[in-house]
N, CA, C and O atoms as CSV, one atom per row, in Angstrom:
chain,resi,resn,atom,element,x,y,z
A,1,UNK,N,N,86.977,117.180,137.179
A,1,UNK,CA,C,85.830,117.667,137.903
A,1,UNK,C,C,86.218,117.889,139.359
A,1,UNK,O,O,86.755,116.953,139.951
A,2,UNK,N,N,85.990,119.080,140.013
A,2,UNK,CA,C,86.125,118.977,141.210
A,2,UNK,C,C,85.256,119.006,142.394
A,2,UNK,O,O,84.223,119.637,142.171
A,3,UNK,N,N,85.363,118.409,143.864
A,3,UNK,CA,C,84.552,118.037,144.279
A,3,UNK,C,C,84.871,119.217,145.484
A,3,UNK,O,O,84.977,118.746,146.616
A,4,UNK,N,N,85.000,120.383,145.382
A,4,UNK,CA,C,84.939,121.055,145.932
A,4,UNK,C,C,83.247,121.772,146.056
A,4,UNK,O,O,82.616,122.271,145.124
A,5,UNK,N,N,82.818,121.635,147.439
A,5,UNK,CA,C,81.493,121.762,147.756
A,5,UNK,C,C,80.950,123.447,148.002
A,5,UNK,O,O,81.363,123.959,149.043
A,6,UNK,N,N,80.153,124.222,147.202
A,6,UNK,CA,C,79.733,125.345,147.169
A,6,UNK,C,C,79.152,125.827,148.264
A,6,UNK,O,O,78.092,125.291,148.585
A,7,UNK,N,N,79.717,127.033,149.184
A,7,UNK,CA,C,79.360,127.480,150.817
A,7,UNK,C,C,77.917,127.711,150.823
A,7,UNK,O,O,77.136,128.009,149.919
A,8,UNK,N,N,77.769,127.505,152.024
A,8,UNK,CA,C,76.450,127.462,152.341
A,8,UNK,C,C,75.883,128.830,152.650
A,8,UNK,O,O,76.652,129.788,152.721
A,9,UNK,N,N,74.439,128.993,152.858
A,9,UNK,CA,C,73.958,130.326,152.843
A,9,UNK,C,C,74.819,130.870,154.348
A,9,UNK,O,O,75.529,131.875,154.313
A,10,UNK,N,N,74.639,130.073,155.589
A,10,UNK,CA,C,75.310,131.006,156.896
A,10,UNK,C,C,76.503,131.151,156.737
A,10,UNK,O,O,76.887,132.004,157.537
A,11,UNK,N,N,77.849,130.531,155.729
A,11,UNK,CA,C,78.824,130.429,155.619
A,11,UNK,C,C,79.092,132.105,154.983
A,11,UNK,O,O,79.934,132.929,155.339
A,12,UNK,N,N,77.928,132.216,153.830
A,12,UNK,CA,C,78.003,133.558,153.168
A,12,UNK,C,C,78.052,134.168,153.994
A,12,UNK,O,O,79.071,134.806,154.259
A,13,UNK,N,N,76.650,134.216,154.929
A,13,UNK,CA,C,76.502,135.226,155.982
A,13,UNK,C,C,77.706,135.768,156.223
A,13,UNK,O,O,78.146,136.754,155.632
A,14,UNK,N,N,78.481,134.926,157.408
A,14,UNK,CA,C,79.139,135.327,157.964
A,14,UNK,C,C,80.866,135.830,157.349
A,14,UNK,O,O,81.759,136.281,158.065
A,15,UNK,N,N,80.924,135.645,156.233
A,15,UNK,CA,C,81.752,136.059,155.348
A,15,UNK,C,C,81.600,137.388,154.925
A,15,UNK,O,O,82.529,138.171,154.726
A,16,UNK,N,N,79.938,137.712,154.743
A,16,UNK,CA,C,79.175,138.916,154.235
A,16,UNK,C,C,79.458,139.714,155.209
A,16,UNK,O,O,80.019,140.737,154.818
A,17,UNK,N,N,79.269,139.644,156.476
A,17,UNK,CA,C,79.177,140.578,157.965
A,17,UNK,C,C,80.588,140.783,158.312
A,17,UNK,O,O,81.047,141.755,158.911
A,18,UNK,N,N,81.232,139.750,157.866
A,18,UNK,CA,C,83.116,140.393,158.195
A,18,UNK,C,C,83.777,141.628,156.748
A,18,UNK,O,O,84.335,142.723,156.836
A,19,UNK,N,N,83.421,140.888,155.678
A,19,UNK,CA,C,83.571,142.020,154.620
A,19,UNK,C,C,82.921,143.228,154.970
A,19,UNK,O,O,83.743,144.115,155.202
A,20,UNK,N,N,81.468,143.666,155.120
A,20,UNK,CA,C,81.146,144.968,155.341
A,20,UNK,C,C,81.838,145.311,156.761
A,20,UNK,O,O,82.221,146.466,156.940
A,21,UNK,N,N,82.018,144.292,157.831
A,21,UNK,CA,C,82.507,145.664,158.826
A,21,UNK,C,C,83.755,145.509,158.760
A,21,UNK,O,O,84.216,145.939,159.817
A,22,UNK,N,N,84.567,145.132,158.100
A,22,UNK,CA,C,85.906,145.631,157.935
A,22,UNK,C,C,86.145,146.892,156.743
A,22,UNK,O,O,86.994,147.764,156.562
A,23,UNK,N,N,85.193,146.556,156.226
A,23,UNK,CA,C,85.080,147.534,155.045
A,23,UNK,C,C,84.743,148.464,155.504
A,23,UNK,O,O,85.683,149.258,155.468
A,24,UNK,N,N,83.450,149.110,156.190
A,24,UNK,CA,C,82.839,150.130,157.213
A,24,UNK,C,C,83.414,150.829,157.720
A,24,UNK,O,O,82.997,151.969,157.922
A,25,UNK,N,N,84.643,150.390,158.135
A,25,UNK,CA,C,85.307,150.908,159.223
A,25,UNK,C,C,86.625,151.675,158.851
A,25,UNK,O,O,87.342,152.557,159.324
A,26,UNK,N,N,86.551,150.809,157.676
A,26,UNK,CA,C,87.549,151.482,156.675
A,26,UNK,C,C,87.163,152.971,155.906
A,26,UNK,O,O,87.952,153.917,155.918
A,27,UNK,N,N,85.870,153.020,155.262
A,27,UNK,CA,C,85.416,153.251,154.414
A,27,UNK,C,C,84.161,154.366,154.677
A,27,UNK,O,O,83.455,154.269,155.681
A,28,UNK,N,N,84.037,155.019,154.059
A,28,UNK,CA,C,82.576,156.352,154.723
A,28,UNK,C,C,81.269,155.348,153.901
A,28,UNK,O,O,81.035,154.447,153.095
A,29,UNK,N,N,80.693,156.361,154.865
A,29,UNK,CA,C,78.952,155.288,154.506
A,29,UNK,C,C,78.721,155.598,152.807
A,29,UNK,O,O,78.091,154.818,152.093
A,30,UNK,N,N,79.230,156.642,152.396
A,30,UNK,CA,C,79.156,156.122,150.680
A,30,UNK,C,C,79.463,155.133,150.147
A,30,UNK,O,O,78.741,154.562,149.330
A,31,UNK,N,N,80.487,154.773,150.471
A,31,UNK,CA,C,81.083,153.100,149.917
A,31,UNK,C,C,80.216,151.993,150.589
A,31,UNK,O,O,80.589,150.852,150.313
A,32,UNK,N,N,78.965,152.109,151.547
A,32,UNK,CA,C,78.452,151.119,152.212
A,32,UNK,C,C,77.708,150.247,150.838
A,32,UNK,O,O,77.700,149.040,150.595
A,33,UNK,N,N,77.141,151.348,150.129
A,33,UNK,CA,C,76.306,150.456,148.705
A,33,UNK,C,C,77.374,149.445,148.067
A,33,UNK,O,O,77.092,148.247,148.062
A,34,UNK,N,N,79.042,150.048,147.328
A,34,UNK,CA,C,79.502,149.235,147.088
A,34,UNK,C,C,80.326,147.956,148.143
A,34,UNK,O,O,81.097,147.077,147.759
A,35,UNK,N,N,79.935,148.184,149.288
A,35,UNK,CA,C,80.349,146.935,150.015
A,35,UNK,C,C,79.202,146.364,150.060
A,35,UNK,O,O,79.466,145.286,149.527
A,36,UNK,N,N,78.302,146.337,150.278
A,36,UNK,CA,C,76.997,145.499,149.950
A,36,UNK,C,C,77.376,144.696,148.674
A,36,UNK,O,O,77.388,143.466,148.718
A,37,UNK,N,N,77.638,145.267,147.713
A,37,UNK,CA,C,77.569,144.689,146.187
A,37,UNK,C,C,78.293,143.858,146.131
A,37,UNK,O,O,77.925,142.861,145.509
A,38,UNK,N,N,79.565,143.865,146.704
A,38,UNK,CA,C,80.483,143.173,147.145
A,38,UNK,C,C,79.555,141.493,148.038
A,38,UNK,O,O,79.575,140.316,147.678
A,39,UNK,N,N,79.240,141.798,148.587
A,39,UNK,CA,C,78.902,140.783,149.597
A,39,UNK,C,C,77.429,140.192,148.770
A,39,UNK,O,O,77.024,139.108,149.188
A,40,UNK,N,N,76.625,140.846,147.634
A,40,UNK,CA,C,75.831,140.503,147.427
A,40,UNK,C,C,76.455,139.559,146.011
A,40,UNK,O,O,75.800,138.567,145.690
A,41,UNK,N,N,77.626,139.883,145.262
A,41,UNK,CA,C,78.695,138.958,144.615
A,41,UNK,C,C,78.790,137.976,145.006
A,41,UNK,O,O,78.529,136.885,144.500
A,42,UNK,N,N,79.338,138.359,146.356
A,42,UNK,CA,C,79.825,136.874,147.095
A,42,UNK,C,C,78.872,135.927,147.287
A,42,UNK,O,O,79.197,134.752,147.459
A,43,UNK,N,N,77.282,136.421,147.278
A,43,UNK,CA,C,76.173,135.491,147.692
A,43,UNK,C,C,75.854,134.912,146.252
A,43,UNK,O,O,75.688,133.704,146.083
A,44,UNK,N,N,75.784,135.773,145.295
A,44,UNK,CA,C,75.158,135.044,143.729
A,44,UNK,C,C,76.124,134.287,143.534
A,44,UNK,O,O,75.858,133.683,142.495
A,45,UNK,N,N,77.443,133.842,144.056
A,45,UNK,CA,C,78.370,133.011,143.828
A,45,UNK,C,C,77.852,131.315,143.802
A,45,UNK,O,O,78.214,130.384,143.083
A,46,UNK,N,N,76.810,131.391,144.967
A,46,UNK,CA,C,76.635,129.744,145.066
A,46,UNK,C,C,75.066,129.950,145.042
A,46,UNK,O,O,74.372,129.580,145.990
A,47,UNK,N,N,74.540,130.554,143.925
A,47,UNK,CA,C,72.811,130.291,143.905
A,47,UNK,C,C,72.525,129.728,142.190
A,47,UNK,O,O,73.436,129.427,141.418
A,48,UNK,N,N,71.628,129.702,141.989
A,48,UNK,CA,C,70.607,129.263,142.901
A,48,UNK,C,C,70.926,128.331,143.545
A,48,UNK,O,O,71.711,127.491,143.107
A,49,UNK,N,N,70.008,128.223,145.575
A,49,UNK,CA,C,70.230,127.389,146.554
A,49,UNK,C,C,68.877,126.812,147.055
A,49,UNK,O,O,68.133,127.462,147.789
A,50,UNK,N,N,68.640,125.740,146.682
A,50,UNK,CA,C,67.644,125.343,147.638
A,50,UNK,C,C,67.370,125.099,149.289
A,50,UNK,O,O,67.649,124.117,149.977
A,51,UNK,N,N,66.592,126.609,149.728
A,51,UNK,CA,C,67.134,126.450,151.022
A,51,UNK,C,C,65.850,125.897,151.802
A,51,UNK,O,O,65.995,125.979,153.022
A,52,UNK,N,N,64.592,125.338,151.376
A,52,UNK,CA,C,64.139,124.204,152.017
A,52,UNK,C,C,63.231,123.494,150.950
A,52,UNK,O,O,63.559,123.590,149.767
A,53,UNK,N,N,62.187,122.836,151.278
A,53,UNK,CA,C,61.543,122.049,150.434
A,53,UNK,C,C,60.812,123.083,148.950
A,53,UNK,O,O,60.770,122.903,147.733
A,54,UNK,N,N,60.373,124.075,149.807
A,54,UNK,CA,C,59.719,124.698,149.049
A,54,UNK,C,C,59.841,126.288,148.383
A,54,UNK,O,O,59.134,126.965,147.635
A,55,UNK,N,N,61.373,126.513,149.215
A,55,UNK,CA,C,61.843,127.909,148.915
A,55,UNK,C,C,63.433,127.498,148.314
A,55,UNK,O,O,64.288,126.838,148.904
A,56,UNK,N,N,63.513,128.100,146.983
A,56,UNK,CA,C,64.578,128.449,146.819
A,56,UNK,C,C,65.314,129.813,146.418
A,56,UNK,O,O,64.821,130.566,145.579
A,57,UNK,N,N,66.591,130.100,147.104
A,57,UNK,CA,C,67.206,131.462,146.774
A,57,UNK,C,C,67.647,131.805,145.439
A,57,UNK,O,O,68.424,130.975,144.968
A,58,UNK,N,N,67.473,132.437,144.963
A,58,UNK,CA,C,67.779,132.799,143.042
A,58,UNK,C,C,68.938,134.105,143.141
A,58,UNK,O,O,69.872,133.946,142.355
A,59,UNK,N,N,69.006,135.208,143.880
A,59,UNK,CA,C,70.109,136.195,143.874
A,59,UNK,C,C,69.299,136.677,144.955
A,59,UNK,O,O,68.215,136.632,145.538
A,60,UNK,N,N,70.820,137.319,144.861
A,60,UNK,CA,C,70.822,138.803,145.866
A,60,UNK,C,C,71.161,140.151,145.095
A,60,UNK,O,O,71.633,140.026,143.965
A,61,UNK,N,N,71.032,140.983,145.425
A,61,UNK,CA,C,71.454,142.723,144.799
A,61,UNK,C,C,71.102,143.696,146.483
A,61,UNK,O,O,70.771,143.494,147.651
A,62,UNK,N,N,71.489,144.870,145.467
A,62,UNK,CA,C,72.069,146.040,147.296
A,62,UNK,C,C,71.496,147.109,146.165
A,62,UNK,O,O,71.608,147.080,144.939
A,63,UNK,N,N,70.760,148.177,147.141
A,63,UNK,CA,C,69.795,149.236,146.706
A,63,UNK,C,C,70.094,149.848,147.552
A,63,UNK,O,O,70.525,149.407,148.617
A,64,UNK,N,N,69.910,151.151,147.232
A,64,UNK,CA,C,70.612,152.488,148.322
A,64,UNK,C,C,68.955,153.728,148.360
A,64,UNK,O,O,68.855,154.259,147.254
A,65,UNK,N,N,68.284,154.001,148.935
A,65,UNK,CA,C,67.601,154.785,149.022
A,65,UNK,C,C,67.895,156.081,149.388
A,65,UNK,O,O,66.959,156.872,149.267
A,66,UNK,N,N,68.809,156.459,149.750
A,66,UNK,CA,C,69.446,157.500,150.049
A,66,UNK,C,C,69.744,157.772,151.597
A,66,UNK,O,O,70.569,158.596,151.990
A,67,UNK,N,N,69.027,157.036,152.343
A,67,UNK,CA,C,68.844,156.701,153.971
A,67,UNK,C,C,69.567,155.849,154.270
A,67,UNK,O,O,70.283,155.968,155.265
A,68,UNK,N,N,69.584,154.717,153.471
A,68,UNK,CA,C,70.073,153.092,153.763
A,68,UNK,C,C,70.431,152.341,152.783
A,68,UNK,O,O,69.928,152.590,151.687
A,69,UNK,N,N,71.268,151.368,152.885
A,69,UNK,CA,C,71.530,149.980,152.023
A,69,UNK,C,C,70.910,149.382,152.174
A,69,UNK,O,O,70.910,148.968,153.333
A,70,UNK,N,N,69.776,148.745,151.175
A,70,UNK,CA,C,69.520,147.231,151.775
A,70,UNK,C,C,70.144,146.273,150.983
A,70,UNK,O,O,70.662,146.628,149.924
A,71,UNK,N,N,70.166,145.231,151.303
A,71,UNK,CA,C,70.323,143.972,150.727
A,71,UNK,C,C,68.663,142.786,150.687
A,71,UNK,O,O,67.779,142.577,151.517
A,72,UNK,N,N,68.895,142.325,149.432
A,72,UNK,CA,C,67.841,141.683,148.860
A,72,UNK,C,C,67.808,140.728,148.495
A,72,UNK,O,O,67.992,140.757,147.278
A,73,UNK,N,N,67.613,139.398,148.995
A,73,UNK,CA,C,67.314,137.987,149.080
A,73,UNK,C,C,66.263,138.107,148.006
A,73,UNK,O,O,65.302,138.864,148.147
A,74,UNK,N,N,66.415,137.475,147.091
A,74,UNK,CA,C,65.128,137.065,146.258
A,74,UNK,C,C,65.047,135.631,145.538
A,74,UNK,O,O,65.652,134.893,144.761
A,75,UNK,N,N,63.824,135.744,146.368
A,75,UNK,CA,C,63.780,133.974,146.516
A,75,UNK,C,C,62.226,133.579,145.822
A,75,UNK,O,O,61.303,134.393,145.836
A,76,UNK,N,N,62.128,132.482,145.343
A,76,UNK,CA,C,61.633,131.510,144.708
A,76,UNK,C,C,60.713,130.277,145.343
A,76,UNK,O,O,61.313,129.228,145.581
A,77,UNK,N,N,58.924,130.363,145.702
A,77,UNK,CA,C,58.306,130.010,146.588
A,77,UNK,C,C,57.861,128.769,145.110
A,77,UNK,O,O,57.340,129.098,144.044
A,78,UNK,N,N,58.285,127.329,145.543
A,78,UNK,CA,C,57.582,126.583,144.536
A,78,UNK,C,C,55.846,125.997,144.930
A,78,UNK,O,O,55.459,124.938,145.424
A,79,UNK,N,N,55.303,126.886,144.585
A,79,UNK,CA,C,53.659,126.508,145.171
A,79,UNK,C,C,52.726,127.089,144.182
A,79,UNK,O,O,52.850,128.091,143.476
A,80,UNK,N,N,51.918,126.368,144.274
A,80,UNK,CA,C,50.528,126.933,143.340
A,80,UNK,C,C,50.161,128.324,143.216
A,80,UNK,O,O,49.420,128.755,144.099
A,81,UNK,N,N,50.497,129.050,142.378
A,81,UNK,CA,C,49.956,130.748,141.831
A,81,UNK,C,C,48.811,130.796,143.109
A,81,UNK,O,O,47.802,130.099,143.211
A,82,UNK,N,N,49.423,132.093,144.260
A,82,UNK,CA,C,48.107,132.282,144.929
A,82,UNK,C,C,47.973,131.851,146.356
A,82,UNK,O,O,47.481,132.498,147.280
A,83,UNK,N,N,48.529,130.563,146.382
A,83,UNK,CA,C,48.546,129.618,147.578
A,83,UNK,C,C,49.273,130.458,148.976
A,83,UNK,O,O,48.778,130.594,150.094
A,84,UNK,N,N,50.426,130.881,148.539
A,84,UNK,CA,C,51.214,131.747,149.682
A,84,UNK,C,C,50.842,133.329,149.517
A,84,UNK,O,O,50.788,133.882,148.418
A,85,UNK,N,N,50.496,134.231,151.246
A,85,UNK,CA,C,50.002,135.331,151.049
A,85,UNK,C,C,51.069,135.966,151.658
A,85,UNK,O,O,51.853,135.285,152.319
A,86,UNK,N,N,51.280,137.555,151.506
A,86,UNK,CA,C,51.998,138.281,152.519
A,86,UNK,C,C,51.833,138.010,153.984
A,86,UNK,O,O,52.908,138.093,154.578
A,87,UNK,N,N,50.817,137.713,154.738
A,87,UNK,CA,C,50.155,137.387,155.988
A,87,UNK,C,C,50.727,136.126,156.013
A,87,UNK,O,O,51.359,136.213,157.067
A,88,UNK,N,N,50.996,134.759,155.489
A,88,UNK,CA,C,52.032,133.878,155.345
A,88,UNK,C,C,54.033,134.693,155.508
A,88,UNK,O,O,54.834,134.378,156.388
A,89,UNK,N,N,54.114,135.018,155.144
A,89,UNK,CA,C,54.965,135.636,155.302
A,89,UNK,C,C,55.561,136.376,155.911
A,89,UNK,O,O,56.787,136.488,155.917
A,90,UNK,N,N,54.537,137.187,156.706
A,90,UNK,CA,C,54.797,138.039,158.038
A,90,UNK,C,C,54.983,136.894,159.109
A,90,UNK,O,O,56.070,136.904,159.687
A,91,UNK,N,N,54.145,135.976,159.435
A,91,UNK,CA,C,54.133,134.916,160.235
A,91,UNK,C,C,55.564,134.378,160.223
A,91,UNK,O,O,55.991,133.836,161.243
A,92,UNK,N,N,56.239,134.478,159.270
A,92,UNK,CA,C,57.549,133.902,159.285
A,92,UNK,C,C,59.094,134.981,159.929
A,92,UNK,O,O,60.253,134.705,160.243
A,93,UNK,N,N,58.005,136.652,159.854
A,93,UNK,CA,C,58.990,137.615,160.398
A,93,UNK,C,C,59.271,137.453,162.008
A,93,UNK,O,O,60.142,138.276,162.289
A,94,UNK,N,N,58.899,136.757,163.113
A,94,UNK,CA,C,59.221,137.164,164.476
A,94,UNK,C,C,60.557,136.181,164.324
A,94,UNK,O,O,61.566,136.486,164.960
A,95,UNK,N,N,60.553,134.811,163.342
A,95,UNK,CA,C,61.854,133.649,163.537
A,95,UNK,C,C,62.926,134.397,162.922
A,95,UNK,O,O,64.023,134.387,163.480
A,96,UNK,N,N,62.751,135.096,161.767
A,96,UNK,CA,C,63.564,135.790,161.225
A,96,UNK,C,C,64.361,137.098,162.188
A,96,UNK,O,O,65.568,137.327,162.112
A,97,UNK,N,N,63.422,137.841,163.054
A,97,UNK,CA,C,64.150,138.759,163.433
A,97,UNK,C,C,65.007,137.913,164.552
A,97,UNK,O,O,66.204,138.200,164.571
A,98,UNK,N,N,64.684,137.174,165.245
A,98,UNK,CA,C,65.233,136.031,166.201
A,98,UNK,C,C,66.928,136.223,165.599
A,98,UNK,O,O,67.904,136.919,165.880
A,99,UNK,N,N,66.570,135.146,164.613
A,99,UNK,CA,C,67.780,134.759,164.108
A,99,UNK,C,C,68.820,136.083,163.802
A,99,UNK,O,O,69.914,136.118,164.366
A,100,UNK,N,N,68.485,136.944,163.061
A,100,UNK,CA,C,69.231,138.298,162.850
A,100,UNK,C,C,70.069,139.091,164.070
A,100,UNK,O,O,71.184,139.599,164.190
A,101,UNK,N,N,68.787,138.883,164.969
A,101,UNK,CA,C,69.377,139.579,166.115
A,101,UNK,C,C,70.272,138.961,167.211
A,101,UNK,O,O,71.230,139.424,167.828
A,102,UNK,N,N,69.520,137.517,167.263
A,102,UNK,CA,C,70.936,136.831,168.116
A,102,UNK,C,C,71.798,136.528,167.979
A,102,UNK,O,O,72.522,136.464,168.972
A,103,UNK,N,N,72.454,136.038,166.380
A,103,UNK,CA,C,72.998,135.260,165.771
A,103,UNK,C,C,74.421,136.035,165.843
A,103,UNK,O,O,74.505,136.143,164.619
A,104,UNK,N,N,75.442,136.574,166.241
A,104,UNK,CA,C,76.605,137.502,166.213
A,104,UNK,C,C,76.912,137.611,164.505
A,104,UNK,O,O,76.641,138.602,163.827
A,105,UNK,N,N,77.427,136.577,164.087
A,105,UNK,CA,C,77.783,137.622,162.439
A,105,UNK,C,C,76.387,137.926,162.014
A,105,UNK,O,O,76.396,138.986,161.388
A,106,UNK,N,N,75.437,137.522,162.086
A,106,UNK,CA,C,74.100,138.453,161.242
A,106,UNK,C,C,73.434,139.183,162.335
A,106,UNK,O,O,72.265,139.533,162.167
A,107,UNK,N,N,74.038,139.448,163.422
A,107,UNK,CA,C,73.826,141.018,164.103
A,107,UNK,C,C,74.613,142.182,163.564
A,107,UNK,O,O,74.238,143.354,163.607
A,108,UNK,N,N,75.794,141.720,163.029
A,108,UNK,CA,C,77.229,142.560,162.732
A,108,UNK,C,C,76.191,143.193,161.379
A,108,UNK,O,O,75.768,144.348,161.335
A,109,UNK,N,N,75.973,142.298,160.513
A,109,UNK,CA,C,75.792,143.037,158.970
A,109,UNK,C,C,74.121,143.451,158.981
A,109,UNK,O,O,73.641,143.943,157.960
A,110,UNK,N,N,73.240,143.216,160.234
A,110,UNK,CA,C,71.768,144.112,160.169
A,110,UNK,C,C,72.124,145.406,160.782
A,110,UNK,O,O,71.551,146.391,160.317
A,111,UNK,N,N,73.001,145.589,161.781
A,111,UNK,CA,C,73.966,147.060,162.074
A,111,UNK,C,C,74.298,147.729,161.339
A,111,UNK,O,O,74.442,148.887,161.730
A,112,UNK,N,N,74.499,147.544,160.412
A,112,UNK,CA,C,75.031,148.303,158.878
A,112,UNK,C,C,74.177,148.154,157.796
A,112,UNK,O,O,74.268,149.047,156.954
A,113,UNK,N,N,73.194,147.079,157.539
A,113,UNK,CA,C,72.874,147.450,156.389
A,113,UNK,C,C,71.307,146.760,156.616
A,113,UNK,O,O,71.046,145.828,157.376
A,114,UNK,N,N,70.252,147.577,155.635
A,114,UNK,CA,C,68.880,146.805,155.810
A,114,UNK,C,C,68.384,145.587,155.187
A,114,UNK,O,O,68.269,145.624,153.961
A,115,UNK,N,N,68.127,144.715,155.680
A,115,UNK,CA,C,67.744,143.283,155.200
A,115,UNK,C,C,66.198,143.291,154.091
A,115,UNK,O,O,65.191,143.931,154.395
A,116,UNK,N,N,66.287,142.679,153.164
A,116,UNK,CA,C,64.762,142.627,152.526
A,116,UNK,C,C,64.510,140.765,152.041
A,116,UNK,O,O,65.240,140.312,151.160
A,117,UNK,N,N,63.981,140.311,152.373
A,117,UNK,CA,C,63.223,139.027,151.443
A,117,UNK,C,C,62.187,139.267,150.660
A,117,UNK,O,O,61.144,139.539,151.255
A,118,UNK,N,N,62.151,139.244,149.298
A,118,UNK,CA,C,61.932,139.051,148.519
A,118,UNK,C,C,61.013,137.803,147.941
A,118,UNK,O,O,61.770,137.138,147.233
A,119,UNK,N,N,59.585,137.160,147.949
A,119,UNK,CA,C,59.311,135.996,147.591
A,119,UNK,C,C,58.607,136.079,146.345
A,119,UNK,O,O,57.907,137.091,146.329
A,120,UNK,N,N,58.528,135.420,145.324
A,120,UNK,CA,C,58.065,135.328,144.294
A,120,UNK,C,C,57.206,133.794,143.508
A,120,UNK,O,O,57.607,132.716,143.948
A,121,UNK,N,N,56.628,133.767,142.939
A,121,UNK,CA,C,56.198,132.459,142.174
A,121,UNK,C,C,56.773,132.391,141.315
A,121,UNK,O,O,57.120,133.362,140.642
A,122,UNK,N,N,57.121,130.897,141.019
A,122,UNK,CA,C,58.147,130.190,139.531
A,122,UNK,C,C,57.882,131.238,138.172
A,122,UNK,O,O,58.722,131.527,137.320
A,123,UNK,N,N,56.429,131.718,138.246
A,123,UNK,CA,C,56.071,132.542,137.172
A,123,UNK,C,C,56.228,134.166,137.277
A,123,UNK,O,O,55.719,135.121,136.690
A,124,UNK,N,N,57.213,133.995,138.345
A,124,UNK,CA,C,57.479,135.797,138.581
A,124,UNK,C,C,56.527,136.620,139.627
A,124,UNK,O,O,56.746,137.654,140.258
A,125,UNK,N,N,55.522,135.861,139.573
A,125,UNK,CA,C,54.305,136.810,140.237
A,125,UNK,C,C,54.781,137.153,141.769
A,125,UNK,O,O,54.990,136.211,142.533
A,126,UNK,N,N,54.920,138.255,142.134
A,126,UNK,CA,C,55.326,138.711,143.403
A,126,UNK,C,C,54.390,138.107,144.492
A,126,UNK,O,O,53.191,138.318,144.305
A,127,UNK,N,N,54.773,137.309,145.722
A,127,UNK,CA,C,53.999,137.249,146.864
A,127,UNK,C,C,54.186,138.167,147.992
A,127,UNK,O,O,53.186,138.528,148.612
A,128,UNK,N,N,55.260,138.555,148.305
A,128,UNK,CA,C,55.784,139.733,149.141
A,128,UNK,C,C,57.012,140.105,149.609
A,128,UNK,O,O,57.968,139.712,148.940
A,129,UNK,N,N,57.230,140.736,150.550
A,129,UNK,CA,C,58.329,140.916,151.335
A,129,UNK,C,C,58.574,141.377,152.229
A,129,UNK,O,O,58.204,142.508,152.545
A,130,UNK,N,N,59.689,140.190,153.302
A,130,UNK,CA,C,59.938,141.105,154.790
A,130,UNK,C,C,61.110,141.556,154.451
A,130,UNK,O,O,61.900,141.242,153.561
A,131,UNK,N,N,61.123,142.719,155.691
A,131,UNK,CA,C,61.909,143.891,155.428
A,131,UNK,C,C,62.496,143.496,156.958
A,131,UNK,O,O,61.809,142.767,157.673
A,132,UNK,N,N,63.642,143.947,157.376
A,132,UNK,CA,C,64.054,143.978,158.678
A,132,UNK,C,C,65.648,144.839,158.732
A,132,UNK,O,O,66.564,144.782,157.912
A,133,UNK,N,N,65.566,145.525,159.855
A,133,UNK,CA,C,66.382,146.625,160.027
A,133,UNK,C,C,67.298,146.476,161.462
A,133,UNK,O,O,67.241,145.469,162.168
A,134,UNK,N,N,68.120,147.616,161.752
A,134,UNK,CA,C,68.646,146.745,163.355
A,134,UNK,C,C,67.780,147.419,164.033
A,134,UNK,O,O,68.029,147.441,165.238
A,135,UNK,N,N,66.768,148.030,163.677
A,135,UNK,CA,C,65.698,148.949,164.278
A,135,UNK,C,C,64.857,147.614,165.197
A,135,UNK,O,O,64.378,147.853,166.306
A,136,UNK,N,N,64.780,146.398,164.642
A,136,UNK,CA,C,64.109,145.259,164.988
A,136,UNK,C,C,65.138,144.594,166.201
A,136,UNK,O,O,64.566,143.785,166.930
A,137,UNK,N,N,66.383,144.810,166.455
A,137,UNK,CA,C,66.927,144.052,166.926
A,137,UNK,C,C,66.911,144.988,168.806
A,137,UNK,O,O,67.433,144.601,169.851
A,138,UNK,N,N,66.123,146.205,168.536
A,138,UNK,CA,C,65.977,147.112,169.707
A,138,UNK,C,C,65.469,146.553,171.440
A,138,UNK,O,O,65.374,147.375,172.351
């Protein structure tokens, strides 16, 4: 058995933000979807993660709209059907853009690619999602 300990979500991060911009730079914005996929690999590597009492992360995936990449956190709200609203959730977007925008490796990979959270109930039922772009980091 080994006691080698599974990286943590900022560890991804910043693993995620050096793969796409080395890749980027390499690579034309067509390949941006498969460097996402890449980095969104690297994140389903250590999930599901319980990243606080009451949220846990289940995967990630990368979607291309034809404008943009995003990348997609989809996460797992353990609470009563109902209890958490989108308006809960927006309330949580000004800490989020904070963090994105100051943070140097998760400034590097909102520069390149669009962020989405994803929240859901144990039973699937969608509660919402923030979206954040480097449009936020202006």
């Amino acid at each position: 058995m080994s006691s080698r300990r599974s990286p943590t979500l900022a560890q991804v991060w910043k693993l995620s933000a050096l793969l796409i911009a080395t890749m980027s730079c390499v690579g034309a914005r067509a390949d941006m979807l498969q460097d996402c996929n890449g980095v969104a690999s690297q994140i389903n590597r250590s999930t599901p993660q319980q990243l606080d009492r009451v949220t846990r992360l289940i995967s990630s995936t990368c979607v291309s709209d034809g404008r943009a990449v995003r990348l997609i956190y989809m996460n797992e709200i353990s609470a009563p059907s109902g209890s958490v609203s989108q308006s809960a959730l927006d309330g949580m977007r000004p800490r989020m853009v904070q963090a994105w925008c100051t943070d140097p490796d998760q400034r590097t990979l909102i520069n390149m690619i669009d962020i989405q959270y994803s929240y859901s109930y144990p039973d699937g039922r969608l509660i919402g999602k923030i979206n954040l772009s480097r449009r936020d980091c202006s």
